[in-house]
N, C-alpha and C positions, 0 to 999 in steps of 0.2 A: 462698496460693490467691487469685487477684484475680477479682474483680467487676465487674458493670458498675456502676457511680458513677451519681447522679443526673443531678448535669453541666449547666452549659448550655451548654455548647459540642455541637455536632451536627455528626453523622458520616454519610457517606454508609455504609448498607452496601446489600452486595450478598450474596444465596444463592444457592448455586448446588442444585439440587436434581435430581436425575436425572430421578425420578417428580411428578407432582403427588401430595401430601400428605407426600413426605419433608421436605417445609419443617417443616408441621404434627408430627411425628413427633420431630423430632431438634433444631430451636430454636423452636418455635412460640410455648413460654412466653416466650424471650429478645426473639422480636420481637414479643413485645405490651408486651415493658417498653423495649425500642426507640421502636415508637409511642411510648409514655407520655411520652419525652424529646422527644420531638419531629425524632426521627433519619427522614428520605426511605431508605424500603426499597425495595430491588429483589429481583423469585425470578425468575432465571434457569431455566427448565427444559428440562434436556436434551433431553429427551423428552417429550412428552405420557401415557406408559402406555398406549398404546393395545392392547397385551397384555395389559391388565389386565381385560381385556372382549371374552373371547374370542367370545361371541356375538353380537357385532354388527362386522359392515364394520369396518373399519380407519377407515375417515373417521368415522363417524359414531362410532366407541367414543372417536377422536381430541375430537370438539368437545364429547362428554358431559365427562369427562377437563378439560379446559380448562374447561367452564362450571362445572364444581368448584369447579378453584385459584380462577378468580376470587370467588364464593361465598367460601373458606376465608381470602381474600387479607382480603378487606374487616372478616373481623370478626377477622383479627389486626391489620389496619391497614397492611397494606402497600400501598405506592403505587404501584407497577407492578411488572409481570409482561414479562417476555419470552418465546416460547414459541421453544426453536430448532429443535425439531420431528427430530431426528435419530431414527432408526430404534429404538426399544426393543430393549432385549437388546445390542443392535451399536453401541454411544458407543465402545467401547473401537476401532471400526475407523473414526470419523470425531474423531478428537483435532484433526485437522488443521482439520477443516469447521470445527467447534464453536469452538476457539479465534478463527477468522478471523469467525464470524459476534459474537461478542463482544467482540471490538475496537475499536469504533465506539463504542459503550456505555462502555469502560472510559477510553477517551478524553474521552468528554465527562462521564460522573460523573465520573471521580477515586474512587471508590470506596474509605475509610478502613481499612472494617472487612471482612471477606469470607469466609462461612460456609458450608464445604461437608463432603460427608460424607469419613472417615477411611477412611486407605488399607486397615484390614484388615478393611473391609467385606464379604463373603461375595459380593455382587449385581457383574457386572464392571461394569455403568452407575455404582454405584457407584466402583467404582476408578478407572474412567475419568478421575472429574472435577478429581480434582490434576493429570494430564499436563495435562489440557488448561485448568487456571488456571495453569497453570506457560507451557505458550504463549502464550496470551493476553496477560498480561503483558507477555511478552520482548516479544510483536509490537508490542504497544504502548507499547512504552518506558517501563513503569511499574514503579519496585520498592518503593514506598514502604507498600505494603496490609498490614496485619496479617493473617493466614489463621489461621481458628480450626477445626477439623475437629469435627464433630457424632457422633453416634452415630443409627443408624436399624434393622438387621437384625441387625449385631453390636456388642455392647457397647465401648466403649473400652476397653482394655485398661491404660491408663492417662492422666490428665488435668491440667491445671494451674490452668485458668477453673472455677467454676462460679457459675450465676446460679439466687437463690433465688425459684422462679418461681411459691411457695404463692399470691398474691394473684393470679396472672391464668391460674390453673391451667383453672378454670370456661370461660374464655377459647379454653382452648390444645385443650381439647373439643369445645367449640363448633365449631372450624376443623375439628378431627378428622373430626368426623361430617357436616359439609360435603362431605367425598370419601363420599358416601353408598355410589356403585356398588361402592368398598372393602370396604364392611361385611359383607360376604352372606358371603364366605368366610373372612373375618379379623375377631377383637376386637380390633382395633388400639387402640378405647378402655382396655381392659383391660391390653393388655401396655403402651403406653404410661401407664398410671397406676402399676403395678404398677412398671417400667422407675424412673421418678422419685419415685417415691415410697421406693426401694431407695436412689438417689442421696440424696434429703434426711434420711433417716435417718443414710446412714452419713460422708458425707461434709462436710456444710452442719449437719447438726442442726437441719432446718426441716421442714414436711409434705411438699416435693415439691420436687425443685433438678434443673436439665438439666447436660452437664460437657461440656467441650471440649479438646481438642487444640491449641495453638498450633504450626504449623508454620512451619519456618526452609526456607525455600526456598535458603540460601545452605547448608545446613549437607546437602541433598539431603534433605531428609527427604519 
């Protein structure tokens, strides 16, 4: 089972996150121990969630949404945000959009490392977003990125990483409750403590460990 290493060598990563707070949700802990190395983060998000707030306008539920991530961005330590703004609920019908607005970005990071959620996600925004780092890529003539898949609405079903995330746990909260307009209808505090706190018990033997998916993009996975 591999780990992230303390390491001085530094890696670009990139998340790719459908909603804002799926960052916070599924590697929040991973990338506050990213910051700690000194690794340049990027969170790609599909979508802004502007579904997520059914009572206000679409623009205005859109820039609450956004002034979240950023809020959530800053006390995980990430260093930029990209917003690609595609339609919530319908990523699975713009793969093509998404990948092409991505390519620019993956051209000039180089991106090492690159953490999005796993294909048997429940959400299709979810599903969506292997097709479309599987494009992106090809478009940009990159195959060199290690892809780690997260868990956010359904559990992985099985994993091969996991990162013991007990010291920046307080941390990975903090970001949580940053997506505030989240909180009214969901303890997402609660299932994600409860979520990793199952993980470090049974898996890590630590208070709290997040677990990953490595996928082989050569093997079609």
């Amino acid at each position: 089972m591999k780990t992230l290493s303390p390491g001085n060598d530094r890696m670009n990563v990139l998340v790719i996150a459908p909603h804002p707070d799926d960052e916070s949700i599924g590697c929040g802990g991973t990338l506050c121990l990213h910051a700690r190395r000194g690794d340049p983060i990027t969170v790609a998000y599909l979508t802004s969630g502007e579904l997520g707030l059914k009572h206000l306008a679409r623009n205005k539920a859109r820039l609450t949404r956004e002034r979240e991530a950023a809020r959530a961005a800053r006390i995980l330590g990430v260093s930029r945000l990209l917003f690609l703004r595609l339609p919530d609920w319908f990523v699975g019908e713009n793969v093509d959009k998404a990948a092409n607005k991505l390519v620019p970005f993956l051209k000039s990071a180089k991106p090492e490392l690159i953490y999005l959620p796993h294909v048997r996600e429940w959400h299709p925004d979810h599903k969506a977003a292997l097709p479309i780092v599987r494009a992106a890529l090809e478009a940009a003539g990159i195959s060199g990125p290690t892809l780690r898949s997260y868990e956010v609405w359904t559990p992985l079903p099985a994993y091969d990483h996991l990162e013991n995330i007990s010291a920046v746990m307080p941390r990975k909260l903090r970001a949580l409750r940053a997506h505030r307009s989240q909180l009214k209808d969901f303890d997402y505090p609660r299932a994600v403590t409860g979520l990793n706190q199952f993980r470090g018990a049974l898996a890590a033997k630590c208070r709290y460990a997040e677990v990953f998916q490595m996928i082989d993009l050569k093997a079609g996975a």
